[in-house]
SESERO-606299 format. One record per residue (C-alpha): x, y, z. Coordinates in nm, 3 decimals. Example, Ala and Ser with C-alpha at 12.3 -4.5 7.8 and 13.67 -1.06 7.14 Angstrom:
// residues 2
       px       py       pz
    1.230   -0.450    0.780
    1.367   -0.106    0.714
// end
This chain:
// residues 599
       px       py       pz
   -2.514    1.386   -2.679
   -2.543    1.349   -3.053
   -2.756    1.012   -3.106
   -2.883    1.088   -3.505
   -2.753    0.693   -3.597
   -2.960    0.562   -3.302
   -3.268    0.720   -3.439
   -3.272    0.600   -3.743
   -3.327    0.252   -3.665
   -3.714    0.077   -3.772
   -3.770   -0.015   -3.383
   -3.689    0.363   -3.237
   -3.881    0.496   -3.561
   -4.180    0.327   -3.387
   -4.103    0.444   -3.065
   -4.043    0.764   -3.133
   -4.439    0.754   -3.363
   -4.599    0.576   -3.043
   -4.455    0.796   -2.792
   -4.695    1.013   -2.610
   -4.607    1.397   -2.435
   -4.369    1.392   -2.183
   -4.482    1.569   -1.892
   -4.184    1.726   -1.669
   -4.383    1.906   -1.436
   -4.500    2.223   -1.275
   -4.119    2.345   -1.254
   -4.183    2.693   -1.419
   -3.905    2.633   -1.621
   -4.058    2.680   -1.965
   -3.737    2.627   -2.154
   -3.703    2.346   -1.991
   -4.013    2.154   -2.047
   -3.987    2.249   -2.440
   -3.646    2.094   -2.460
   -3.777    1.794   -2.283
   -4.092    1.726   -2.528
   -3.879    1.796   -2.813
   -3.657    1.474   -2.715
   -3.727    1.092   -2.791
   -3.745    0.833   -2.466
   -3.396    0.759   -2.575
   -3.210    1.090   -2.598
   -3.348    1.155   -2.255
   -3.223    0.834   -2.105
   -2.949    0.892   -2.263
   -2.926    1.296   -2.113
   -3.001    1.115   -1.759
   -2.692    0.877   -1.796
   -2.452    1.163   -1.856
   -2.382    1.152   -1.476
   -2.207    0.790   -1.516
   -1.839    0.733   -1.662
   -1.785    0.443   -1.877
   -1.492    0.218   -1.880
   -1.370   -0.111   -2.011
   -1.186   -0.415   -1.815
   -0.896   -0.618   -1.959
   -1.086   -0.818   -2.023
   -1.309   -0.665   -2.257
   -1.612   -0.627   -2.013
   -1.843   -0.291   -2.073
   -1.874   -0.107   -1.737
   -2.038    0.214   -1.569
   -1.929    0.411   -1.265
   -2.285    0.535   -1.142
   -2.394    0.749   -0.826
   -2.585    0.590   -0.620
   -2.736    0.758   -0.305
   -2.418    0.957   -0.264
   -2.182    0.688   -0.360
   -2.058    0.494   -0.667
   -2.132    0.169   -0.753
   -1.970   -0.035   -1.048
   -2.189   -0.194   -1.235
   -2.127   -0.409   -1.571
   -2.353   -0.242   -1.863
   -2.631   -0.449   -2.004
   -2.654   -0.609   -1.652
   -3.007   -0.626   -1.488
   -2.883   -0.366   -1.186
   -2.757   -0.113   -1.499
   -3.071   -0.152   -1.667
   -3.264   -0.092   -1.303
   -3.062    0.247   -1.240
   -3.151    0.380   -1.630
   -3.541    0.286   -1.583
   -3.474    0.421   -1.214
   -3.330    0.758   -1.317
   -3.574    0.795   -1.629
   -3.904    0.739   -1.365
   -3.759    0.995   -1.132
   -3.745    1.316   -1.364
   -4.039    1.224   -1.548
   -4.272    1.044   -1.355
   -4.359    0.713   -1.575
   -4.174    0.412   -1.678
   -3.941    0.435   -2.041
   -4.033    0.160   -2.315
   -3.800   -0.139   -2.310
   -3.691   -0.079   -2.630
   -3.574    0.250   -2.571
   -3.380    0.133   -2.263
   -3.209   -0.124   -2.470
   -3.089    0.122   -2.726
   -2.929    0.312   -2.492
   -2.803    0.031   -2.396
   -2.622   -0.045   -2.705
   -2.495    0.319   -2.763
   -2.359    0.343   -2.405
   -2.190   -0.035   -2.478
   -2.041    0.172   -2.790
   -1.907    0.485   -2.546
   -1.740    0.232   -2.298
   -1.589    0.046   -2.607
   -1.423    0.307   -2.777
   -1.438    0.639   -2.579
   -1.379    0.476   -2.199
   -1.030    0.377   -2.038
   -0.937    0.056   -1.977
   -0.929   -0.014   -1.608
   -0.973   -0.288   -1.395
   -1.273   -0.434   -1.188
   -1.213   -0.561   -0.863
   -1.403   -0.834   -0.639
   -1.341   -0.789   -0.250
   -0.929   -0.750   -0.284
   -0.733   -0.530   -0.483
   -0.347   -0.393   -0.530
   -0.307   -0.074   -0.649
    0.119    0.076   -0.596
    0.217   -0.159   -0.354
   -0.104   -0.131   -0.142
   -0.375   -0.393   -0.058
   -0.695   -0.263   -0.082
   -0.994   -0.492    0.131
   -1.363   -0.365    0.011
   -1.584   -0.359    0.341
   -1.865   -0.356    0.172
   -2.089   -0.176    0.394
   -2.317    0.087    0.369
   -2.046    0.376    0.344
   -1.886    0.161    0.081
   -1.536    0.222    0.256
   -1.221    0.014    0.154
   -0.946   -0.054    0.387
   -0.598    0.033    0.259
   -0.292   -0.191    0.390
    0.047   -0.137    0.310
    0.430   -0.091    0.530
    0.329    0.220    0.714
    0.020    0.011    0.826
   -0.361   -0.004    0.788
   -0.657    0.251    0.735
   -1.046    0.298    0.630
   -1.096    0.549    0.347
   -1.362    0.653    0.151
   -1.233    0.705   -0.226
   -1.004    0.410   -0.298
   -0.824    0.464   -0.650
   -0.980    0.123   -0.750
   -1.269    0.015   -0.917
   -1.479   -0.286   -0.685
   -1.779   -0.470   -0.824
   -2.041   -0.567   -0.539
   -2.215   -0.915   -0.662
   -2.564   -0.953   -0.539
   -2.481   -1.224   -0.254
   -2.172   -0.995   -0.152
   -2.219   -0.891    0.233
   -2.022   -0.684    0.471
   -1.724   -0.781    0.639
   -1.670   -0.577    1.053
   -1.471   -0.315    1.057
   -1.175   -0.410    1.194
   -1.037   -0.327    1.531
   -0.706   -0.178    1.620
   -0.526   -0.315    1.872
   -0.730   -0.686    1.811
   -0.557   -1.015    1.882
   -0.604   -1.337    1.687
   -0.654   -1.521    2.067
   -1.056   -1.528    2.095
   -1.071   -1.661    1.725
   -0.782   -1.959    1.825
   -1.017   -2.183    1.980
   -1.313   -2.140    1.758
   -1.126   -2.306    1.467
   -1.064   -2.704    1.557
   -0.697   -2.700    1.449
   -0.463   -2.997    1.622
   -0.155   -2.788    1.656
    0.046   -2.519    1.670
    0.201   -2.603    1.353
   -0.142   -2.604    1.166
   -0.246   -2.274    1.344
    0.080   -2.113    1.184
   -0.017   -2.172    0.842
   -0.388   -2.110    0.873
   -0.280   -1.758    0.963
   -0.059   -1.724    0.674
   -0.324   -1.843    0.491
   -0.535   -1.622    0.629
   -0.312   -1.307    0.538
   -0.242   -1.446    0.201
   -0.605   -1.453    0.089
   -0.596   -1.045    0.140
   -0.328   -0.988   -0.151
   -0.495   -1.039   -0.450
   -0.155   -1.124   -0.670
   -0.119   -1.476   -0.562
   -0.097   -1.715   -0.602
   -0.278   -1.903   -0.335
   -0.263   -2.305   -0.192
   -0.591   -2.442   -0.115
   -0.706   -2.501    0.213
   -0.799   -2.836    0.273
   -0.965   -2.928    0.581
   -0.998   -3.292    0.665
   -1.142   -3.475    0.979
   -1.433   -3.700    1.080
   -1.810   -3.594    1.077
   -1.854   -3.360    1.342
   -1.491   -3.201    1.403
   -1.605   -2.857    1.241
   -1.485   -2.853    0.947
   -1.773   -2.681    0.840
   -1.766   -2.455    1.087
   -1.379   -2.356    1.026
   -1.490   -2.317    0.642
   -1.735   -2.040    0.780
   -1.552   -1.866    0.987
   -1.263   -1.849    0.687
   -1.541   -1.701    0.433
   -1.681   -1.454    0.719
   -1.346   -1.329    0.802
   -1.225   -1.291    0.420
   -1.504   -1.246    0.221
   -1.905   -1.297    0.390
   -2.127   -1.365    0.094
   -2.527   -1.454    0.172
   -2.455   -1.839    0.067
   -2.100   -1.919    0.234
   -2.057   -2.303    0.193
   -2.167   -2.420   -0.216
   -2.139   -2.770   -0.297
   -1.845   -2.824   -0.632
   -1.941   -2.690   -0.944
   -2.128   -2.926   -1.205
   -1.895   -2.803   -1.521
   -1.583   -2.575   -1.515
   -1.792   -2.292   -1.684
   -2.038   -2.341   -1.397
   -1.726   -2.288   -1.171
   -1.593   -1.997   -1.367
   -1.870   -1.804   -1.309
   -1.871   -1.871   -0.905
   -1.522   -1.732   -0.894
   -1.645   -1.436   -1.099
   -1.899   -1.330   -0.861
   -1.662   -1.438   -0.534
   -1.342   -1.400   -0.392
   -1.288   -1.675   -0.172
   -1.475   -2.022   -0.275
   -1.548   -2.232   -0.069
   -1.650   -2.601   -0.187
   -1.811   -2.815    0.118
   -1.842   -3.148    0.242
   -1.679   -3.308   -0.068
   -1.643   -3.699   -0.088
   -1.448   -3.728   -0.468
   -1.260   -3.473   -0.693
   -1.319   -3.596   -1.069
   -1.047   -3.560   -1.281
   -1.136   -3.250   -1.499
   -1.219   -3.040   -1.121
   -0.860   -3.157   -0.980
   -0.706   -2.989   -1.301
   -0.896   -2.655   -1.280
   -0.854   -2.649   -0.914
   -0.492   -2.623   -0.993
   -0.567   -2.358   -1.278
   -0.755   -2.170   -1.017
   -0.497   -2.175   -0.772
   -0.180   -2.010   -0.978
   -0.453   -1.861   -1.257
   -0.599   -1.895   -1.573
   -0.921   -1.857   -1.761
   -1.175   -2.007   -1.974
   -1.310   -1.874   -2.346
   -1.650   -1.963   -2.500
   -1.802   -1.868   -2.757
   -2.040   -1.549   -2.728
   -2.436   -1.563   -2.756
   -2.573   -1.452   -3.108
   -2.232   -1.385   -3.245
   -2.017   -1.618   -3.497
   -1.697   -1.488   -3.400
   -1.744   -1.307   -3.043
   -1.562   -1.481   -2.801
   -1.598   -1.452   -2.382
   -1.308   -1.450   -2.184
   -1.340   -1.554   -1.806
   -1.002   -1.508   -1.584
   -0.950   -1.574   -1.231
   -0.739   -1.687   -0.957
   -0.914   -1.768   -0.670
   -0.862   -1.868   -0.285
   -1.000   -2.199   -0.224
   -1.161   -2.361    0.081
   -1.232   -2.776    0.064
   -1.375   -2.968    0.302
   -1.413   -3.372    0.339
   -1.393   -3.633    0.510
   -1.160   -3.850    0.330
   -0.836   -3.793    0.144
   -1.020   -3.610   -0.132
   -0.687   -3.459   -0.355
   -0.541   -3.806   -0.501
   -0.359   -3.606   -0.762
    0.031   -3.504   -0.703
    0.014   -3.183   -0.902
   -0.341   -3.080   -0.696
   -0.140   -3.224   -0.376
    0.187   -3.013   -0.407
   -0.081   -2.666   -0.458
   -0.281   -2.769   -0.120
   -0.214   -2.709    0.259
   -0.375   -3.015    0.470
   -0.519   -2.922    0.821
   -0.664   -3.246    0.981
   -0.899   -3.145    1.217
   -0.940   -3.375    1.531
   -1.269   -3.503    1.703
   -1.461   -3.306    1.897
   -1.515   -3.464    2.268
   -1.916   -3.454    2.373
   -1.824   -3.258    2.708
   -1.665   -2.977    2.443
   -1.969   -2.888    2.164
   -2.123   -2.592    2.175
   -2.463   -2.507    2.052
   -2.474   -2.338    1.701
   -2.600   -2.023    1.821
   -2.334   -2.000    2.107
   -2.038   -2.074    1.832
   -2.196   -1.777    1.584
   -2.231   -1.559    1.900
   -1.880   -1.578    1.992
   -1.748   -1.571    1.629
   -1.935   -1.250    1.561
   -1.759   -1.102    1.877
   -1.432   -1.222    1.757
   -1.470   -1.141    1.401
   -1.305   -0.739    1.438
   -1.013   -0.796    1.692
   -0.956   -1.083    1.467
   -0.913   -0.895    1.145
   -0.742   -0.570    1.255
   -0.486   -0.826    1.448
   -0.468   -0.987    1.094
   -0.393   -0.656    0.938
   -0.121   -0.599    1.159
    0.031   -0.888    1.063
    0.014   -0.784    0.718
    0.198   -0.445    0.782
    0.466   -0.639    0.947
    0.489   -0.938    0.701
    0.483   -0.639    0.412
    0.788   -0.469    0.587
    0.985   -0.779    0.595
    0.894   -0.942    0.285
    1.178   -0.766    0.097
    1.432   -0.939    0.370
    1.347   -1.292    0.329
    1.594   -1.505    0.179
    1.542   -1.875    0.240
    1.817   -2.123    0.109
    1.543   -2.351   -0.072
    1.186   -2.243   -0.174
    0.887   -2.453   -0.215
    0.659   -2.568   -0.504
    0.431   -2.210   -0.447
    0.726   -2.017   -0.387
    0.545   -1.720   -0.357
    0.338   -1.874   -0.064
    0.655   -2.000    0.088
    0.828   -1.644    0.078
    0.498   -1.479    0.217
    0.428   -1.705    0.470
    0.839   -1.711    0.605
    0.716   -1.335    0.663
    0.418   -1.355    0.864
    0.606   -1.613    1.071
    0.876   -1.371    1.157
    0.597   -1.112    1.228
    0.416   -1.325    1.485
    0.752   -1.384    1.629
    0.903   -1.720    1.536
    1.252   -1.773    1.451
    1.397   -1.748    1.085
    1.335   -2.062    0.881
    1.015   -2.205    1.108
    0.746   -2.170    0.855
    0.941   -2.240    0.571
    1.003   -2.621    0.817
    0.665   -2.654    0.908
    0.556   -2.545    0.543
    0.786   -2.853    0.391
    0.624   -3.085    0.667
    0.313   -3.057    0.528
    0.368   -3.111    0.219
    0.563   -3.392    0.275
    0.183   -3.549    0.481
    0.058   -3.449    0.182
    0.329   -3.636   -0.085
    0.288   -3.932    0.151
   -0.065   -3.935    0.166
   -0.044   -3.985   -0.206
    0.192   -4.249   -0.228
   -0.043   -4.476    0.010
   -0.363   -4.424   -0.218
   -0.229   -4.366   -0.578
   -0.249   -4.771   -0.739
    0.041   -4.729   -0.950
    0.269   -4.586   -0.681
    0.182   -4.852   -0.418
    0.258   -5.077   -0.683
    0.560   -4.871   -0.817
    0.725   -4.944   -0.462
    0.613   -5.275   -0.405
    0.788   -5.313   -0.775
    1.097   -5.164   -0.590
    1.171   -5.355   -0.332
    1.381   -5.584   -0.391
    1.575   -5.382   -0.680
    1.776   -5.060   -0.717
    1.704   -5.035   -1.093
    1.456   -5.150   -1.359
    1.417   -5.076   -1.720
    1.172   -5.136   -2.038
    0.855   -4.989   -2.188
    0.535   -4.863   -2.091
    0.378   -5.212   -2.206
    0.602   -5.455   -1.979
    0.589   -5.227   -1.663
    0.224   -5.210   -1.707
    0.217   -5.645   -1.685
    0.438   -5.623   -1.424
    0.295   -5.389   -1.196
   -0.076   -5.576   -1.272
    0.126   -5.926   -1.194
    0.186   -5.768   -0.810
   -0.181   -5.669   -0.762
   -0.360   -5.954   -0.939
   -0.684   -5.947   -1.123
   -0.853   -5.716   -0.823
   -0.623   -5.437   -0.919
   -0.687   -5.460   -1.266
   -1.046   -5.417   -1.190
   -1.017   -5.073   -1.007
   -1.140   -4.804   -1.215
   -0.840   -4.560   -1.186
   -0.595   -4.859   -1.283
   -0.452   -4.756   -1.637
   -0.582   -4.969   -1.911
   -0.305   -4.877   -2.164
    0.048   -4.794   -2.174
   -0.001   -4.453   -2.297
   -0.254   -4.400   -1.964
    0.018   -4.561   -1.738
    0.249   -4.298   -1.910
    0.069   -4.029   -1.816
    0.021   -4.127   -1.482
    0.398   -4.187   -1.425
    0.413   -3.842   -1.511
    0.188   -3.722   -1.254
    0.349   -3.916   -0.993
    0.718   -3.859   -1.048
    0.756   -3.558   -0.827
    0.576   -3.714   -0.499
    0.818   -4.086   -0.600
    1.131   -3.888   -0.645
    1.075   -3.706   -0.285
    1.063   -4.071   -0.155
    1.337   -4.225   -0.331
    1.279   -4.337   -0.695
    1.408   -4.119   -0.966
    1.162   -4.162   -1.318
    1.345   -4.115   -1.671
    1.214   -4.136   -1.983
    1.384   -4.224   -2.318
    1.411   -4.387   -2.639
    1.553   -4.722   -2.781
    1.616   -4.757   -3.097
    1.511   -5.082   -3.243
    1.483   -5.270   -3.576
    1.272   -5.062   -3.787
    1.112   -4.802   -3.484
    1.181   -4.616   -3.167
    1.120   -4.762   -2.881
    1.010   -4.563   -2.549
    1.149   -4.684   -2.224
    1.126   -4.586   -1.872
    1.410   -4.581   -1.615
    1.334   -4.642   -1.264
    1.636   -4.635   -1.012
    1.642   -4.616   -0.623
    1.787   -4.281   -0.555
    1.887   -4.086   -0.234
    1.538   -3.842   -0.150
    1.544   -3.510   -0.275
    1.485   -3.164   -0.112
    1.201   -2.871   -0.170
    1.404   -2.790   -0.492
    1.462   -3.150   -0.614
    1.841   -3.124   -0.514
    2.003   -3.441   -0.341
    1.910   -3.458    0.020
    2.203   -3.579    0.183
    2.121   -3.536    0.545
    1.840   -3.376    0.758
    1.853   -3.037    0.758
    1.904   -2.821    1.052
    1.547   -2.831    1.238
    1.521   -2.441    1.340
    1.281   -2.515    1.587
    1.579   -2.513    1.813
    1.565   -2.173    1.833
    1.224   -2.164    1.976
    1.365   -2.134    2.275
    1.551   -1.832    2.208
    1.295   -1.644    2.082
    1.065   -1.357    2.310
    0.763   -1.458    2.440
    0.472   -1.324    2.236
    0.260   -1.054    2.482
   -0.082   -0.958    2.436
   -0.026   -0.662    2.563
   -0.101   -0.446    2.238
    0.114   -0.138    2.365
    0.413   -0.443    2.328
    0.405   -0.578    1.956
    0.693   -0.808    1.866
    0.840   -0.836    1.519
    0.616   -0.573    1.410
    0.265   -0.584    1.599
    0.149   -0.927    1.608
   -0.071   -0.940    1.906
   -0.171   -1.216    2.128
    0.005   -1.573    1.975
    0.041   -1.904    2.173
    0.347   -1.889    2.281
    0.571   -2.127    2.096
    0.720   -2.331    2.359
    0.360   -2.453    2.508
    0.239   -2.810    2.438
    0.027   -2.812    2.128
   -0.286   -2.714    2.109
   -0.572   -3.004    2.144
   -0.858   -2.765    2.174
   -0.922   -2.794    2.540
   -1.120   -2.461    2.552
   -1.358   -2.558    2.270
   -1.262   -2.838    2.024
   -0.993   -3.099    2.016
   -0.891   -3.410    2.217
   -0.811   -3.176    2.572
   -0.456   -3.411    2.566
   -0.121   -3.300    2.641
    0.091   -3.287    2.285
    0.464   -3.248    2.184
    0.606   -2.882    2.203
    0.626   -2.672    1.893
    0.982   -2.762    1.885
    0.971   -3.103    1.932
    0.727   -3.144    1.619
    0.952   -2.938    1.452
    1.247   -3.172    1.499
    1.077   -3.441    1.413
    1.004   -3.278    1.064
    1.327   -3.211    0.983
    1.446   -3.568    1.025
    1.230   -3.673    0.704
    1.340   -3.569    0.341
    1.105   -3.298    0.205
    0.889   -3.338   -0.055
    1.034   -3.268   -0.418
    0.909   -2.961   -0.640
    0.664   -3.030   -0.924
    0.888   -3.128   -1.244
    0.646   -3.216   -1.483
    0.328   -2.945   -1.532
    0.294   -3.052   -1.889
   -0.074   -3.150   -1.787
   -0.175   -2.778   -1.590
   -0.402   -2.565   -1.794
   -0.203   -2.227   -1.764
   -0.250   -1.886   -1.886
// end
């Protein structure tokens, strides 16, 4: 490899004067050993990195496909594991360690090869696509991917994608055929059947790297697992040597945790700050962040992601609407004394668990992949991609057309509700309400009269708007989660004598739907085909609706953990809780994302 520029430089000048013989051995191979002493440090690095092939990301990162033991890793050039495997490599043909500097020229001219000579490709964290297959990166010694896609699920050992192994990345099981999701039911303190249904679409969501993906948001007092549940989410998905982090200081801070990760999870939160709400959201559907690069005046660094997300609290921690309508709530109930387990017993039986669980999982996915194309709701949700996906994996585990997409809208509309009670303005908004269908006038005179309703103590709250234009924006925020419950927002001008004048319209409206139509009566609950549907066997020689094996079946009381967590009480059935969820309006869509960061 022709390196003449290289040499020229002062530094390698000095190298090249300092550098002593370069013993290659007793090999015999006189030609050989000539060659050698006739090179610098860095045309011999350089010779020894021939066995790499560079590439670039979409991103514009510089990386190296080297052999490792018999296998390739992918690691980013300039990185302290690159610059390990050129010192490595150097030490084992000739015996002694390279100078620094000559490692970081070779550096800089291999940067310059993946710039302009390498393809473009992409780097992959834990879960890939690649031609309508899902590609999981087990991680393991063998550095074997599973590939998923409608003909069904199987380990190779040369995926045609690129994965990049983080330091605290760790192995997930191979997975089992012929696994059922049953052992892993009562090791995660869910309240219902309900809840269980979307934690498995979740579940099977977080494997498809497209997106984009709700947050999980598990709720409950201290000691209900939640935790616990986190883990066994992050050990299932993606194990990583420090599973539960605490919320990231800055978003750069975050940025760079959803770099090196592919599911975060952020535990035992108490508050969600403004500025972590918003790129929660951007993390959700995806985005990035830019900044400007070290000792450069115009380099730029470009950080995209879209991430899963885990959070855990134990109060109502998302107060936002537009954070609310991307989140799926699962309220876990207490644990009961006579049901806790020692933590060694729970990570005994979870480890057990862990492969039936994931190839019943991947079976799902085959299923839910072969019936995506078929799903035709009449309404979609706010993530309509979720929605559509998670309709599938419902039909693969055997319920009835239309369940998840009911269950789905219920919790959302917890969610929207949940809002409504702890948001200031829109308590105020409907105490405002009451006792009128309509109201009209600016920013300024709703702001006095919502403050006249709550006094001088409400003024005093820190999240009470101080200003019209903050009460504004706020309005904004909330207009989706009030329009679901009755009050439709509209905001226009006056003109006046001299200037415009901004008003708001408030009027008492009939609730809307999922897609913000008029709700003029319940919709058809279609948990009343629950009934109708086949019983679920765990018998994996019987899959039903394409080889889900081992469900609850749907007509048994819901679940209140009586085998591990939970109350041990007799609930509603499935059906019943359906019913009752299709007698409320559904929450409206999200009409105003003016204030997402997007990319």
């Amino acid at each position: 490899m022709h390196t003449g520029e290289l040499q020229s430089c002062d530094d390698l000048d000095e190298i090249e004067d300092d550098d002593e013989e370069i013993d290659d051995g007793d090999s015999g191979n006189a030609s050989v050993v000539a060659d050698t002493k006739n090179k610098t440090p860095v045309e011999l690095i350089l010779r020894n990195a021939e066995s790499a092939q560079f590439f670039k990301t979409e991103q514009g990162k510089l990386c190296a496909a080297v052999p490792v033991n018999g296998r390739t890793e992918h690691l980013r050039i300039g990185s302290k594991p690159f610059e390990l495997w050129l010192t490595h490599g150097f030490y084992i043909e000739h015996k002694r360690i390279p100078p620094k500097e000559a490692i970081h020229a070779a550096i800089t001219q291999l940067e310059a090869k993946a710039m302009f000579e390498g393809p473009e490709a992409t780097l992959f964290v834990r879960v890939a696509e690649h031609q309508g297959s899902c590609f999981i990166d087990l991680a393991n010694d063998a550095r074997q991917v599973v590939q998923v896609d409608q003909s069904g699920w199987r380990i190779i050992d040369d995926p045609p994608v690129a994965f990049w192994r983080p330091n605290a990345l760790e192995p997930l099981p191979e997975p089992k055929r012929g696994g059922s999701l049953d052992p892993l039911h009562p090791l995660v303190n869910l309240s219902s059947d309900a809840d269980w249904l979307i934690f498995v679409a979740l579940l099977t969501s977080y494997f498809r790297h497209s997106g984009p993906f709700p947050l999980m948001v598990l709720l409950g007092e201290q000691g209900c697992a939640k935790s616990t549940t986190a883990r066994i989410v992050k050990r299932l998905i993606d194990p990583n040597a420090v599973p539960l982090k605490s919320q990231p200081r800055n978003i750069e801070d975050g940025a760079i945790a959803a770099q090196n990760t592919w599911v975060m999870v952020m535990d035992n939160i108490s508050r969600l700050p403004s500025w972590l709400s918003d790129w929660l959201c951007v993390l959700s559907t995806g985005g990035g962040i830019s900044k400007r690069e070290l000792y450069a005046n115009e380099g730029e660094t470009i950080i995209g992601f879209k991430r899963p997300v885990v959070l855990n609290g134990i109060t109502e921690i998302v107060e936002r609407g537009d954070l609310a309508d991307r989140c799926v709530f699962l309220h876990l109930p207490v644990i009961p004394e006579d049901k806790r387990r020692s933590e060694a017993d729970v990570n005994a039986a979870i480890e057990l668990a862990l492969p039936g669980a994931l190839g019943a999982l991947l079976d799902v996915i085959v299923a839910a992949l072969k019936l995506l194309p078929g799903i035709k709701p009449p309404r979609l949700p706010r993530m309509a991609d979720f929605g559509l996906w998670g309709e599938a994996v419902g039909q693969a585990m055997g319920k009835p057309p239309g369940e998840f997409i009911a269950v789905y809208a219920g919790n959302r509309k917890d969610a929207t509700s949940v809002i409504l009670d702890v948001d200031p303005v829109a308590v105020q908004i409907q105490a405002l309400m009451k006792s009128q269908d309509h109201w009209e006038g600016t920013c300024t005179a709703l702001l006095k009269a919502l403050a006249k309703l709550g006094g001088d103590d409400l003024k005093r709250q820190t999240d009470w708007p101080k200003t019209a234009k903050g009460l504004r924006e706020r309005l904004k925020r909330l207009a989706p989660a009030l329009r679901s419950n009755g009050f439709d927002f509209t905001f226009g001008d006056r003109t006046g004598v001299g200037r415009k004048t901004s008003l708001i319209h408030i009027r008492r409206v009939v609730p809307l739907g999922l897609d913000n139509q008029p709700k003029d009566e319940p919709c058809e609950a279609p948990a009343r085909l629950v009934e109708q549907s086949p019983p679920i066997s765990s018998d994996p020689t019987q899959p039903v609706h394409g080889g889900y094996y081992g469900s609850v079946e749907p007509t048994q009381p819901v679940r209140g953990g009586s085998s591990y967590y939970g109350s041990g009480g007799q609930g509603d059935s499935y059906s019943s809780q359906l019913a009752r969820l299709s007698k409320s309006s559904r929450p409206a869509d999200d009409a105003d994302d003016e204030y997402d960061i997007r990319c």
